[in-house]
C-alpha positions as CSV (number, residue, x, y, z in Angstrom):
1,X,33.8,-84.8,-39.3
2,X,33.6,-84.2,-35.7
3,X,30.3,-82.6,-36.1
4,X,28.6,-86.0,-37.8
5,X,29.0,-87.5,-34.0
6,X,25.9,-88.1,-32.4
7,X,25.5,-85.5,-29.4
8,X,25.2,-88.6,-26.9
9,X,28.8,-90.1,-27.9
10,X,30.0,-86.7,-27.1
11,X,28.7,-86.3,-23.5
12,X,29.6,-89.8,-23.2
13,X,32.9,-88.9,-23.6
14,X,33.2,-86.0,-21.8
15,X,31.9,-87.9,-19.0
16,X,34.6,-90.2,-19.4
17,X,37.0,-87.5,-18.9
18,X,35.3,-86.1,-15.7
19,X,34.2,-89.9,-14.3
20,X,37.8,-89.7,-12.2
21,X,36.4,-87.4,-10.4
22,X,34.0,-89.5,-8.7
23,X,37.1,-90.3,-5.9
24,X,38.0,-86.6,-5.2
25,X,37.1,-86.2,-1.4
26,X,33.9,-83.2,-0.7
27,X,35.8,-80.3,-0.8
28,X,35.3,-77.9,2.6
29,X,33.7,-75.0,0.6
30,X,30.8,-77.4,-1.1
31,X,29.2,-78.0,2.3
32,X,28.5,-75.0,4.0
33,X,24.9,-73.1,3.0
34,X,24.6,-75.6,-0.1
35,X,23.2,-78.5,-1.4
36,X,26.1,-80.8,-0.6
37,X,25.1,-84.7,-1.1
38,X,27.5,-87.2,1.1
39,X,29.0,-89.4,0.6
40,X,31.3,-87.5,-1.7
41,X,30.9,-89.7,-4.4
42,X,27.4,-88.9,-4.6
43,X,28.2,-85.1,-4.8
44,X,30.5,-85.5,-7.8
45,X,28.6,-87.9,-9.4
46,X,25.4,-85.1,-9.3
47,X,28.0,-82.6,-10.4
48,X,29.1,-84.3,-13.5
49,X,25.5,-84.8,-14.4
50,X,24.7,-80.8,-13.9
51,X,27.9,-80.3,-16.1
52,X,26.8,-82.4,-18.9
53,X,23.2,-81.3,-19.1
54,X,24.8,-77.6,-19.2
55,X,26.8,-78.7,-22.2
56,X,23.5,-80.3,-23.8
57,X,21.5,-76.6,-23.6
58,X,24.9,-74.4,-24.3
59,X,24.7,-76.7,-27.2
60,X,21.4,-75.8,-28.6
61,X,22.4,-72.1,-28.0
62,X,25.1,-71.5,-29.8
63,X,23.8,-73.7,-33.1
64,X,21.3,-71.2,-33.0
65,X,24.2,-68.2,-32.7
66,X,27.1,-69.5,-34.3
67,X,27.5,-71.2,-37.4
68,X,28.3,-74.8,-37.5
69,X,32.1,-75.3,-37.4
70,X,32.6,-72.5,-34.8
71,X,29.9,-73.5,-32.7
72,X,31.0,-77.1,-32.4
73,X,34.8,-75.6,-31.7
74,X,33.0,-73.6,-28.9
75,X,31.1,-76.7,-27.1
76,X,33.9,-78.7,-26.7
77,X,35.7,-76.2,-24.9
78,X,33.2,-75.2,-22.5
79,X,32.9,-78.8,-22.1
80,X,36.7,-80.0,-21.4
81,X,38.6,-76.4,-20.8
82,X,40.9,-77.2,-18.1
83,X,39.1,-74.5,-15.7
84,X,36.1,-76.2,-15.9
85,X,37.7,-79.1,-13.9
86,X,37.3,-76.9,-10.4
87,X,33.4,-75.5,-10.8
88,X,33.1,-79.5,-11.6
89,X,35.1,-80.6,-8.8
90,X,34.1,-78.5,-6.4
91,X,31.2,-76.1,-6.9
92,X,29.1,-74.6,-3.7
93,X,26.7,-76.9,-2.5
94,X,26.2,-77.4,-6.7
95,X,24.4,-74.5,-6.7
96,X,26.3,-72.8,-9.1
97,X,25.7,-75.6,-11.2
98,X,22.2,-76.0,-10.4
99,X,22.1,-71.8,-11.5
100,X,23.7,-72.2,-14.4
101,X,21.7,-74.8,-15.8
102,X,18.8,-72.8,-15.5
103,X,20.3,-70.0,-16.8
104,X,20.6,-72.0,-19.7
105,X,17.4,-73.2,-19.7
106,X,16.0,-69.7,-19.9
107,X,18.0,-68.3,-22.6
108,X,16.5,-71.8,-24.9
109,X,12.9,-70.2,-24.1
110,X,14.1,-66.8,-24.7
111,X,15.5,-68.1,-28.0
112,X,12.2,-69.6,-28.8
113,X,10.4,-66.7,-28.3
114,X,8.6,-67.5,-24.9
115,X,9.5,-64.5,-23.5
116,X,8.0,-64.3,-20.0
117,X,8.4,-68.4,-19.3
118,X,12.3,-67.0,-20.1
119,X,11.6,-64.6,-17.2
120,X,10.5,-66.8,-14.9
121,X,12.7,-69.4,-15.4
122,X,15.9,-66.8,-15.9
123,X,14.3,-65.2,-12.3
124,X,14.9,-68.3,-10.7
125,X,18.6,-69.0,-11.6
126,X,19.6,-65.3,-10.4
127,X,17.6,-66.1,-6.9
128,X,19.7,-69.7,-6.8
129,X,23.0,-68.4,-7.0
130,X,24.9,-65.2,-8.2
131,X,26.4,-66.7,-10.9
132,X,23.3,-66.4,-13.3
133,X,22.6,-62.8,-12.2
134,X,23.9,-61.0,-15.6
135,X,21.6,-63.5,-17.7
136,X,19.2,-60.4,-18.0
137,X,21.8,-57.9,-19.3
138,X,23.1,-60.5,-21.5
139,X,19.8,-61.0,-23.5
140,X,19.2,-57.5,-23.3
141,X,23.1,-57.1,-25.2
142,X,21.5,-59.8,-27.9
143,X,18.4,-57.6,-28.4
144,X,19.9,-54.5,-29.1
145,X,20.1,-56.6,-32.6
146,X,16.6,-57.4,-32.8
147,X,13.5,-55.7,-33.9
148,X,11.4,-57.0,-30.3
149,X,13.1,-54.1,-28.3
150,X,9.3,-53.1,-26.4
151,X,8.1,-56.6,-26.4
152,X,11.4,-57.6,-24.5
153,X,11.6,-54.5,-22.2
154,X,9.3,-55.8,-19.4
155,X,10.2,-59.8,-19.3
156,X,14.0,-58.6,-18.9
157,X,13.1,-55.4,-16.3
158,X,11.7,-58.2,-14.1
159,X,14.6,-60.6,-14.9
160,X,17.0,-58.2,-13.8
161,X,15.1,-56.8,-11.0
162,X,14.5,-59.9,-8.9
163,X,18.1,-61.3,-8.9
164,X,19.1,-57.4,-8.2
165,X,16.9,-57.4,-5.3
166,X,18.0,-60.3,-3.7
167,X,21.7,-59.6,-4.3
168,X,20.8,-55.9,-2.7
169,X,19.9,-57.8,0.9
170,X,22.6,-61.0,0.3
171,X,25.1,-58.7,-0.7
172,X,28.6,-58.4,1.2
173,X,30.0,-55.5,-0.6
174,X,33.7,-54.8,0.4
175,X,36.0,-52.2,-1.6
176,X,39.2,-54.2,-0.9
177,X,37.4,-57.3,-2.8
178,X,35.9,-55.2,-5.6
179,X,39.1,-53.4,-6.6
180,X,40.9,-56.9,-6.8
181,X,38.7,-58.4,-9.1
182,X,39.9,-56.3,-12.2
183,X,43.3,-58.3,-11.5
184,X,41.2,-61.6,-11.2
185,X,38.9,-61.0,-14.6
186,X,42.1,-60.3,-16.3
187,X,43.5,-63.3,-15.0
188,X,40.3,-65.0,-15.7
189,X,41.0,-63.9,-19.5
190,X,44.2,-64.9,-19.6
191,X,43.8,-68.5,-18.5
192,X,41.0,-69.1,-20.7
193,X,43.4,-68.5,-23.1
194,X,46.8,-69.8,-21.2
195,X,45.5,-72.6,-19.7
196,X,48.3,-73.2,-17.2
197,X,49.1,-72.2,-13.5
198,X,45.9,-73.3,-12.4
199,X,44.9,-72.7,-8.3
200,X,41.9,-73.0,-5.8
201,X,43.8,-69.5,-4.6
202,X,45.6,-68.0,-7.7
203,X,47.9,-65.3,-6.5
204,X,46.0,-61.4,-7.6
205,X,47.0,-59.5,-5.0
206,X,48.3,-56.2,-6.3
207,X,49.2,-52.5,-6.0
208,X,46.2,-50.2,-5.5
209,X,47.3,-48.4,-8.8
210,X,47.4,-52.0,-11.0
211,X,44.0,-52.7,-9.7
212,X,42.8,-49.4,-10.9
213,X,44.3,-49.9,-14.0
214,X,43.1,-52.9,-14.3
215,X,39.2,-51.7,-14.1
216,X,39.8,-49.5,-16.4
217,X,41.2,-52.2,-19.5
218,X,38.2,-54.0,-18.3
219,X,36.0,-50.7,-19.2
220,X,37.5,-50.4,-22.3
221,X,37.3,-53.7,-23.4
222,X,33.5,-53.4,-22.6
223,X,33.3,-50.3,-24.7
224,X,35.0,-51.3,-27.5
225,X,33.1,-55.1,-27.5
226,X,29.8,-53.0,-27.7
227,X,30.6,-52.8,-31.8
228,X,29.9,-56.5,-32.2
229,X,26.8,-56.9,-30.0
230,X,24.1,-56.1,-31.9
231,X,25.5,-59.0,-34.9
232,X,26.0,-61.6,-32.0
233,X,29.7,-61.9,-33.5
234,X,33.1,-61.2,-31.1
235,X,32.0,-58.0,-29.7
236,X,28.8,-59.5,-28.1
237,X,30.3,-62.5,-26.7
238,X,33.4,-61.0,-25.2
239,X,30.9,-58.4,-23.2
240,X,28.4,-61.4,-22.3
241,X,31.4,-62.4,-20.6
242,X,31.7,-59.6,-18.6
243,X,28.3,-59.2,-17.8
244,X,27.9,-62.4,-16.8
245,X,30.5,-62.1,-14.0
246,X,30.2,-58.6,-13.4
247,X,27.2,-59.2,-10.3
248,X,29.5,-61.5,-8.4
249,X,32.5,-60.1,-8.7
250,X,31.3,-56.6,-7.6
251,X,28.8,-57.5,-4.9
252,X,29.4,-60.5,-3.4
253,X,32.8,-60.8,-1.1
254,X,34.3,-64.3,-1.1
255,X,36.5,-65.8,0.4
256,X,39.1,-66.2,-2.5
257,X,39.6,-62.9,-4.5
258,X,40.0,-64.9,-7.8
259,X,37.6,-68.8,-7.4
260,X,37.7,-69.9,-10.8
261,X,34.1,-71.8,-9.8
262,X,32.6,-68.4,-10.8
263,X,33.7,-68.1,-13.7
264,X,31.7,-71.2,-15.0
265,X,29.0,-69.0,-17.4
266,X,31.1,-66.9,-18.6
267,X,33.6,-69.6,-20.2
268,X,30.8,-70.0,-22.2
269,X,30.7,-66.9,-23.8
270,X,34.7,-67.0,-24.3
271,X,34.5,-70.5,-25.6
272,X,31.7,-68.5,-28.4
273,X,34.6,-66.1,-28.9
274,X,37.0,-68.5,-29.5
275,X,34.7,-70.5,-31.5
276,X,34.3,-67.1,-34.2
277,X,38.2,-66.1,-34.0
278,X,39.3,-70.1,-34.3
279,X,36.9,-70.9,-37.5
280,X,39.4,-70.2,-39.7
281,X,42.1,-72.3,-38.5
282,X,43.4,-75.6,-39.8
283,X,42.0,-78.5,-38.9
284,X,46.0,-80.2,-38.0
285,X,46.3,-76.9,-35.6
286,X,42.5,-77.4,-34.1
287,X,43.6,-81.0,-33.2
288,X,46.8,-80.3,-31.8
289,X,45.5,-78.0,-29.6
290,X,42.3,-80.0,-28.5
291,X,44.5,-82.3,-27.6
292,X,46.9,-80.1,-25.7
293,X,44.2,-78.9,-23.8
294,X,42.5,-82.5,-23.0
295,X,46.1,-83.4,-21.4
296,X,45.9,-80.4,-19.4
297,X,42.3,-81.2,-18.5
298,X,43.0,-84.9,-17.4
299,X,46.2,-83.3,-15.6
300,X,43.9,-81.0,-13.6
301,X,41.2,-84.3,-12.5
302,X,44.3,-86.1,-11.2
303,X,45.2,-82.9,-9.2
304,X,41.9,-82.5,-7.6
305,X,41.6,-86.2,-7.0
306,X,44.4,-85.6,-4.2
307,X,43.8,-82.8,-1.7
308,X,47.0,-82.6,0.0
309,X,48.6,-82.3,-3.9
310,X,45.9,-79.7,-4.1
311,X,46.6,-77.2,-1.8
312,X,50.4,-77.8,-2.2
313,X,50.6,-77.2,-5.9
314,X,48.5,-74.1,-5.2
315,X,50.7,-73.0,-2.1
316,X,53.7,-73.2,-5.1
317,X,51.8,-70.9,-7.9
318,X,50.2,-68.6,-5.1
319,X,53.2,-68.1,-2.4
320,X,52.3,-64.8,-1.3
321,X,48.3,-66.3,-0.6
322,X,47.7,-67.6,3.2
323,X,45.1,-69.6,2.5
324,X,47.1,-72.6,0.9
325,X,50.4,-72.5,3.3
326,X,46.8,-73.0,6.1
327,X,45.2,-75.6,3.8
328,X,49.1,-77.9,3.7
329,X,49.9,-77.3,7.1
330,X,46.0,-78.9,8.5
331,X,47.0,-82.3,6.2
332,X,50.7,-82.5,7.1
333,X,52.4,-84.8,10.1
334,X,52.4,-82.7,13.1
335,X,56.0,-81.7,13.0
336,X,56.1,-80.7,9.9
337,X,53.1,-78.7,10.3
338,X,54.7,-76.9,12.9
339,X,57.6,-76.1,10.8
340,X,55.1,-75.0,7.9
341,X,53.1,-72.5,9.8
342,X,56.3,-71.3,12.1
343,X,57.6,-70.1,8.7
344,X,53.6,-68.8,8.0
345,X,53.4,-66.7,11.0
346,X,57.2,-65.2,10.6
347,X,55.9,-63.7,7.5
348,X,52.4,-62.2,8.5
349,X,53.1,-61.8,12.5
350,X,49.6,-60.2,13.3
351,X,47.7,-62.7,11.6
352,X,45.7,-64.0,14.9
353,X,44.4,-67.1,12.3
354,X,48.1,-68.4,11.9
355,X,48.8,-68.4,15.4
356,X,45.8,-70.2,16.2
357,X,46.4,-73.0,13.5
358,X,50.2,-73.3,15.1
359,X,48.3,-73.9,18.8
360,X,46.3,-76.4,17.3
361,X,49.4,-78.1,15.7
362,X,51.6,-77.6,18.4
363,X,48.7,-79.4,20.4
364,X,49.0,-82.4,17.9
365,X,52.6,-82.7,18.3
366,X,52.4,-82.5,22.0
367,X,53.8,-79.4,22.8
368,X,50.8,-78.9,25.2
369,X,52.7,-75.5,26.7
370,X,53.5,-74.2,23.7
371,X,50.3,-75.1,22.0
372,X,48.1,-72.8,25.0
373,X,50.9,-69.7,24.9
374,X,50.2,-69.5,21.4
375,X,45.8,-69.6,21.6
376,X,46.3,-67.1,24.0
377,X,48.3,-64.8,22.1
378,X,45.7,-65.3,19.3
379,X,43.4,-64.4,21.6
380,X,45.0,-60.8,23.0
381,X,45.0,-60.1,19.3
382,X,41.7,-61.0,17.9
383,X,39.3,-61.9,20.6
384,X,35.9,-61.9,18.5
385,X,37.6,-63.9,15.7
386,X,35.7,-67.5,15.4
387,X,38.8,-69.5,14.4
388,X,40.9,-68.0,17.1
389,X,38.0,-68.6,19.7
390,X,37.5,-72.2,18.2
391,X,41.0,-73.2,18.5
392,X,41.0,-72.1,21.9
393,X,38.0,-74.4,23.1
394,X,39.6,-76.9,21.2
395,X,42.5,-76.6,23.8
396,X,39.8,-76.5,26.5
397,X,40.4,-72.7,27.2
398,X,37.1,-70.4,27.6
399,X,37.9,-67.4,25.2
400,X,37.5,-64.1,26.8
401,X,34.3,-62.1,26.3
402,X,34.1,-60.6,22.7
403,X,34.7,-57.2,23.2
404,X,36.7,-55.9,20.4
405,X,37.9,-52.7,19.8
406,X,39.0,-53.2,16.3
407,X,38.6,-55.2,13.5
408,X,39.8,-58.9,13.8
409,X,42.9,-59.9,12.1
C-alpha cells in the first residue's frame, strides 16, 4: 500500500519529478520586489525545497482532517498536479512560497491547540504575500464545527485584521480585474479537474454579462458549500478554496487576470475535495489516473524548461491575450519578430506598447527609419507610458514631457 511508504521516499520522489526544473532560466516576474536568488539555478533549487516542505505540513494537516486513504489521495496531488508546476517554476521572488509555508505552519499550531502562536505565525504569512490572507477565514470556516467558538474569536480577529490592513494600503483595486476573476476561479476549477490547456496567460477575457454570471455561480457555490463546513467534509473544503483566493483575486490587480501561481493554497483545499469524492474509487482507476496526471506533470517541467516554447504554446491556447504574441516576438530572429508584432499591432492599433516593441525590433533588424517613426508614434499616443518612454531612450530619443491627458494605452 502506497500509504506504508516512508514520507521521505515520497518527497524524494516528488523531488525527482520537479529536479528538471533546476535548468528553467529566472523567469522575468520572479525578480522584481521579491526574493529572487541568481543564478537561476539557485532560485529553483530554493523553490523546490519550499514546495516540498509545503507538502511535508499539508501532510500533517489533512491526516488530522481526512481519513487515511483520502488524505494520502489528496497529498499527492497537491504535490504533482500539473498546475503546481508554474507556482514551482516561477513564483514571485518565492514569496508566495515562502507565504504559503507559513500558512501552513500556522494552521499545524492552530490544530494543536496553540491558538495565539497560530496567530502570530498565520499574521506573518498574510503580511508576506497575499496568497495566505484567507488563512483566518478558513479556520474560522473549521470552527464553526467546534465547541472553542469564544476562545478562537480574538486569535482569528487579529489574524484577519493585520493581513486586511496591509492589503487596505498595498491594495490596487481595479473593477475591470475584479469582474474577470469570476471567469478565472472558474477556470481555476475546471483545470484542477481538466488538467490540460495550461498557460502563464490563459485566455478569460469575456462579456461583461459572463463575468457577472460568473460571480454569481461562484456565490452560490459558496452558499451551498457552507452545508459541509462545520463536518470538515466537501462543503468545507470547496469554500476553503474560495476563501483562500478570494483576498487576491479581489484586491490585488496583476498583471495576468488568471496566474495560476495564486492559486497554490487553494489546490490544497481542492486536492482535500478530491481526496473525500475519490475514496471510493478503485484502486486500477486511482492508478491510471495518477499516472495520467504525472505525464501531464513531467510534460508541463519540459515546457517551462524552454522559454521561447513557453510563451509560444501559451500564445497558441491564449490568442486573443497580448502579453504572449509580446513575450515570442522579444525571443524571435529580428525579422520574424517584425512580422510577429506587425500582425500584433494590426489587431489592437492603439496599443502604444506594441508599437514600441515593433521600434525596438525594427531597430534590431536595422530598419533604423522605421524603427524611430514607430517610438514616436508610440509616443503621440501614450507619452507617460514607461515602456513607450523606455523604448524611445533605447533608440536615443528624449521622450517628451509627461503630460498626459488620458489614460495610457
Amino acid at each position: 500500500m502506497v500509504t506504508s511508504v516512508p514520507k521521505p521516499v515520497w518527497l524524494a520522489a516528488v523531488a525527482l519529478v520537479y529536479t528538471p526544473l533546476l535548468t528553467a532560466p529566472l523567469y522575468e516576474w520572479a525578480i522584481p520586489g521579491g526574493w529572487a536568488a541568481p543564478p537561476p539555478m539557485l532560485h529553483h533549487a530554493a523553490a523546490i525545497v519550499l514546495h516540498l516542505a509545503c507538502i511535508w505540513l499539508a501532510w500533517g494537516i489533512l491526516e488530522r482532517l481526512l481519513p487515511s486513504r483520502p488524505a494520502m489521495i489528496a497529498v499527492l496531488i497537491f504535490a504533482l498536479h500539473p498546475a503546481q508546476v508554474e507556482p514551482v517554476t516561477a513564483p514571485e521572488g518565492l514569496a508566495p512560497l515562502a507565504a504559503s509555508l507559513t500558512a501552513l505552519a500556522a494552521w499545524r499550531l492552530w490544530l494543536d491547540g496553540r491558538l495565539w502562536w497560530a496567530c502570530a505565525v498565520g499574521s506573518l504569512a498574510g503580511l508576506v504575500h497575499p496568497c495566505a490572507a484567507g488563512l483566518a477565514m478558513v479556520l474560522a470556516a473549521y470552527e464553526r464545527g467546534t465547541g472553542r467558538r469564544r476562545e478562537s474569536a480574538s486569535p482569528l480577529g487579529v489574524m484577519f485584521a493585520l493581513p486586511a490592513i496591509s492589503l487596505a494600503f498595498s491594495a490596487q483595486f481595479a473593477f475591470d480585474y475584479f469582474a474577470y476573476q469570476g471567469v478565472a476561479l472558474l477556470r481555476a476549477l475546471w483545470v484542477f479537474m481538466v488538467p490540460i490547456g495550461l498557460a502563464p496567460v490563459p485566455d478569460v477575457r469575456t462579456g461583461p454579462l459572463a463575468a457577472s454570471m460568473a460571480w454569481g455561480v461562484i456565490a452560490v457555490i459558496a452558499l451551498l458549500s457552507l452545508r459541509g463546513a462545520k463536518r470538515v467534509q466537501e462543503g468545507f473544503w470547496l469554500l476553503s478554496a474560495l476563501l483562500f483566493v478570494l483576498p487576491e483575486a479581489s484586491f490585488i490587480a496583476g498583471q495576468d487576470l488568471a496566474s495560476g501561481r495564486r492559486f497554490y493554497l487553494p489546490m490544497l483545499a481542492c486536492a482535500a475535495l478530491a481526496g473525500l469524492m475519490l475514496r471510493n474509487s478503485h484502486r486500477v482507476a486511482l492508478a491510471l489516473t495518477g499516472v495520467l496526471m504525472l505525464a501531464i506533470t513531467v510534460s508541463q517541467v519540459s515546457l517551462w524548461r524552454d522559454e521561447t516554447a513557453l510563451w509560444m504554446e501559451s500564445a497558441r491556447l491564449s490568442p486573443n491575450e497580448l502579453r504572449p504574441r509580446l513575450e515570442v516576438a522579444r525571443r524571435l530572429a529580428p525579422a520574424q519578430s517584425v512580422e510577429l508584432l506587425e500582425d500584433t499591432a494590426r489587431l489592437w492599433p492603439g496599443r502604444a506598447r506594441i508599437h514600441a516593441d515593433l521600434a525596438l525590433a525594427y531597430n534590431r533588424a536595422g530598419r533604423r527609419g522605421e524603427a524611430v517613426r514607430t517610438v514616436e508614434y508610440a509616443l503621440k499616443q501614450a507619452p507617460c507610458e514607461a515602456q513607450v518612454r523606455d523604448a524611445a531612450k533605447i533608440l536615443g530619443i528624449e521622450p517628451p514631457a509627461c503630460e498626459a491627458t488620458g489614460p495610457a494605452r
